[in-house]
C-alpha positions, 0 to 999 in steps of 0.5 A: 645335874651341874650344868655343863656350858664350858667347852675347851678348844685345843688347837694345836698338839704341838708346843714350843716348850717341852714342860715335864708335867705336859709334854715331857723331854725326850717323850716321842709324840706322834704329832697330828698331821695338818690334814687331820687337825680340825680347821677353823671352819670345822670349829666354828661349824661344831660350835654353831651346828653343836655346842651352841644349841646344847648350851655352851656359852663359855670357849677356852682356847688352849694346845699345845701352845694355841699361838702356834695356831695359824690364824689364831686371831682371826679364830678368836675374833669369829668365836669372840664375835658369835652372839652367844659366846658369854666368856672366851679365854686363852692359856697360853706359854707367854712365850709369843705374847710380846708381839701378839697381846695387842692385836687377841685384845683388839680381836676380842679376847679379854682373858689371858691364863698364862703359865709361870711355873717359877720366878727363877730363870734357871729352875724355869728353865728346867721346867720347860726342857728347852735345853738351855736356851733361857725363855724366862724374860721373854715369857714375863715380857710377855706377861706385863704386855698382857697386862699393858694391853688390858687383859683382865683377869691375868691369871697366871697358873703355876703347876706345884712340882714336888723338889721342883719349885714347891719353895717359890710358892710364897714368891709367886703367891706375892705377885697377887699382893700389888698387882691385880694379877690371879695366881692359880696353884695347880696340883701335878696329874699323872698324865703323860709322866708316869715316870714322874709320878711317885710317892709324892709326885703332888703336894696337896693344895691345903698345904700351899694354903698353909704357907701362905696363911703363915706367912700373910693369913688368907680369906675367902675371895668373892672372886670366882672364874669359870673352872674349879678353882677354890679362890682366895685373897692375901688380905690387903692385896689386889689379885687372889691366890686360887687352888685347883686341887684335881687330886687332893679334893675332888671337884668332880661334882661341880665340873662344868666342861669338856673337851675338844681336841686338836684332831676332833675328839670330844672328852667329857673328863680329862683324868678318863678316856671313857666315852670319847667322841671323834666329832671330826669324822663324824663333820667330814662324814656329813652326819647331820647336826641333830644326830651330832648333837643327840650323841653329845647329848648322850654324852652330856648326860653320862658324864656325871658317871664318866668323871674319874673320882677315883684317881687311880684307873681313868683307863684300862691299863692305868697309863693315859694313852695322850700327853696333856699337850695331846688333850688340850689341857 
């Protein structure tokens, strides 16, 4: 069985972008009320009474947008400083990087993934359906003030949206040439967007790497991260173009993480709602660490059968229930 040590950590359903593979505009989302969000307290406790001693190791803070957090600097200086926290990252919009880069870095954060779907303001902006109000500079100012700061690997993740910015692949794949920037092609998932899922609502990762091959070759990249991704490297260049591929190649077998929702639902895979924990209840009910951490456990165990290979019925009815903004991504 793989071994799973990966946890990602949503602290907030809500988001200051309305992106259509993430939270679709015009979507009425039922936002979780403060009372019910999981506070950092409850986090660090289920980390430290939990997770920690089933061996997670490695904590990945995402929303919603998880700078809208209150204290989120303060989170990330508790999670950065525990003794077994081996790797901590964040995925973020970028939008409030440019007044808050500095003080992650000096509370610990060393990795950044940040979401850059298209180097056009007017195609990005269409993307984010912030109804016309241009965020594009304020996001890659964001983007070089992470850089400015330290943070490496930058990773920048861009969702591959067919008749959207599918053309810009060669562009954004080019960042990786002169910088030592991360640039991970991410194929569009029918959550939260049935509308938008067609015939050909995703374009296959090998056909990116197509392009790219074309235009500048590719080779295999000794660079490897945490999650799935199939890394490669323009040859010459300085970063790696990566490839997570959760439609076209299924990496179910290899899957190392679970998730953590804003509201205190533990999901072993995020394409199945099969076999949720709602941890929070459990916390505030004052079960005791040893039973939480059997019923994880339990979870942990089942999950190989839970990972949803078959792309087409992760639920029930075949409609997911929550927006990727709802899960945490």
């Amino acid at each position: 069985m793989n071994l799973i040590d990966y946890l990602r950590i949503s602290l907030i359903d809500r988001c200051n972008f309305r992106c259509q593979y993430c939270m679709p505009e015009g979507a009425e989302l039922d936002y979780i009320l403060q009372p019910d969000l999981l506070t950092a307290e409850e986090i660090l406790a289920l980390l430290q009474g939990v997770f920690i001693p089933l061996g997670f190791r490695k904590f990945r803070l995402t929303g919603g947008e998880p700078l809208l957090r209150p204290g989120v600097v303060d989170l990330v200086e508790a999670i950065a400083h525990l003794p077994e926290t081996h790797d901590l990252a964040l995925t973020t919009n970028g939008f409030l990087l440019p007044e808050m880069a500095q003080d992650l870095y000096d509370a610990g954060l060393r990795r950044l993934n940040i979401s850059l779907d298209s180097l056009n303001s007017a195609n990005f902006d269409k993307i984010i359906g912030n109804g016309g109000k241009s965020r594009w500079k304020r996001v890659w100012a964001g983007i070089q003030k992470a850089y400015e700061v330290g943070f490496s690997p930058l990773k920048l993740n861009v969702v591959v949206i067919p008749g959207v910015n599918e053309g810009e692949v060669l562009d954004l794949a080019a960042l990786s040439c002169d910088r030592p920037w991360h640039i991970r092609f991410i194929e569009f998932m029918p959550i939260g967007n049935p509308e938008l899922f067609g015939e050909r609502a995703w374009i296959p990762s090998e056909e990116l790497r197509q392009q790219i091959r074309a235009q500048w070759g590719l080779e295999a990249s000794q660079v490897q991260g945490n999650g799935p991704a199939d890394v490669f490297r323009i040859p010459g260049a300085q970063g790696t173009v990566g490839f997570i591929s959760q439609m076209s190649e299924c990496f179910c077998d290899r899957c190392n993480r679970m998730r953590l929702s804003a509201d205190g639902w533990l999901r072993p895979c995020l394409l199945n709602e099969t076999g949720q924990l709602n941890l929070k209840t459990a916390l505030r009910d004052g079960v005791s660490w040893t039973v939480l951490q059997e019923q994880v456990r339990a979870l942990i165990l089942i999950k190989p059968e839970i990972n949803f290979k078959l792309r087409d019925s992760g639920t029930e009815d075949g409609s997911y229930h929550r927006t990727m903004s709802q899960i945490g991504g």
